[in-house]
N, C-alpha and C positions, 0 to 999 in steps of 0.2 A: 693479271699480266698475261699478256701472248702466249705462247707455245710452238718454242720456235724450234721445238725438237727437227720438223721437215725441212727448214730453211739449210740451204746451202750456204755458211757463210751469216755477214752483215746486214741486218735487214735496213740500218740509218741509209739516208742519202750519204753522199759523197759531192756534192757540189761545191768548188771553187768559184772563190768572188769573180772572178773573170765569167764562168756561166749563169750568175746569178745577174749579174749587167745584162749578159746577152737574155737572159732570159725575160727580164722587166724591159726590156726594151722592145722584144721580140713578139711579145704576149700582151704586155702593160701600154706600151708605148711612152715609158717612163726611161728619162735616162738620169742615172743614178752619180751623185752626185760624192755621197761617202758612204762606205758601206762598215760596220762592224758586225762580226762575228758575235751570236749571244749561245751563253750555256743553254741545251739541252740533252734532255734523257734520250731518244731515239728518233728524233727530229734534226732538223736545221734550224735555226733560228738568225734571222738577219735584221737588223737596226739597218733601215735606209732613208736618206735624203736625196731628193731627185729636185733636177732643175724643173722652173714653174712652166715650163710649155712642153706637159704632160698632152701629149696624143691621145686621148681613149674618154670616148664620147661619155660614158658612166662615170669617169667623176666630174663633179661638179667643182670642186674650190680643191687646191695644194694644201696639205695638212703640213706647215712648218715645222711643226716638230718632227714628221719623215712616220715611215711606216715600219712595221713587223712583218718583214717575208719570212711566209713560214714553207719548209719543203717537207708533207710529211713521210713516213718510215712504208716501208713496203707492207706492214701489215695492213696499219691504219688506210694505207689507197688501195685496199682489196675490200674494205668494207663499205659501201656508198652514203649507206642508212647513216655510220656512223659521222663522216666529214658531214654529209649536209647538214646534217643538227649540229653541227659545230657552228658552221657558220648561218644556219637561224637562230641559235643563240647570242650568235654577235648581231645581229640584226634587231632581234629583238633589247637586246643591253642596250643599244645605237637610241630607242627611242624613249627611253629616264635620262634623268639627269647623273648621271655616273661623272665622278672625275678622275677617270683614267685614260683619258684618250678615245681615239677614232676606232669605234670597235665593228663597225661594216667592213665586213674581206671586200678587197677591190675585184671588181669583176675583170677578166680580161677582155680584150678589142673584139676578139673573135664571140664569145658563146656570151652568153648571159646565165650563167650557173644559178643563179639566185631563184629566179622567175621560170625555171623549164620544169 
C-alpha cells in the first residue's frame, strides 16, 4: 500500500459524470451515451456507452457492451513504469481467448501511449 504520510489530503480523483463526458469526448472523441459510476478502492471507475460514430482513428469496431473509464489516483499517475504495464498487460490479455470483455485501454486522438 502507498504512504501517503506527505500527501495533503485525497489522493482519489474527484471527477463528475459531466467531466468524464467532456473528457471522452475531448481526448476519445467518444460521446457517451450512459454513464455508471462503479466501486473503487482509490480510483474512479466508469461503465460507459457511447454512440457508434466514435471520432478517434485507433479504434476500429464500437465495443456494444461500452467501456471501463478508469481515472487513476495521484499516486498510481506519479509512477509511469507502473501504468504502462498495466496497460501492456491489457494488451497482451487482448491477444487469448479470455471472456471477459475488450481488455486493450483505448488510445486517445491525440498521442498514442501504447506504441511511444
Amino acid at each position: 500500500m502507498a504512504d501517503h504520510a506527505g500527501l495533503q489530503g485525497d489522493i482519489r480523483p474527484h471527477a463528475t459524470e459531466d467531466d468524464v463526458r467532456e473528457m471522452l469526448q475531448r481526448l476519445y472523441g467518444m460521446t457517451v451515451l450512459s454513464i455508471k459510476k462503479l466501486n473503487a478502492y482509490d480510483d474512479q471507475n466508469f461503465h460507459i456507452k457511447v454512440a457508434a460514430d466514435i471520432r478517434n482513428v485507433h479504434i476500429e469496431r464500437l465495443n456494444e457492451q461500452g467501456y471501463v473509464f478508469k481515472i487513476m489516483n495521484l499516486d498510481d499517475t506519479k509512477n509511469e513504469k507502473q501504468h504502462l504495464s498495466k496497460f501492456s498487460l491489457c494488451r497482451e490479455q487482448a491477444g487469448y481467448d479470455i471472456r471477459i470483455g475488450y481488455l486493450l485501454p483505448v488510445t486517445n486522438i491525440y498521442v498514442d501511449l501504447l506504441h511511444s
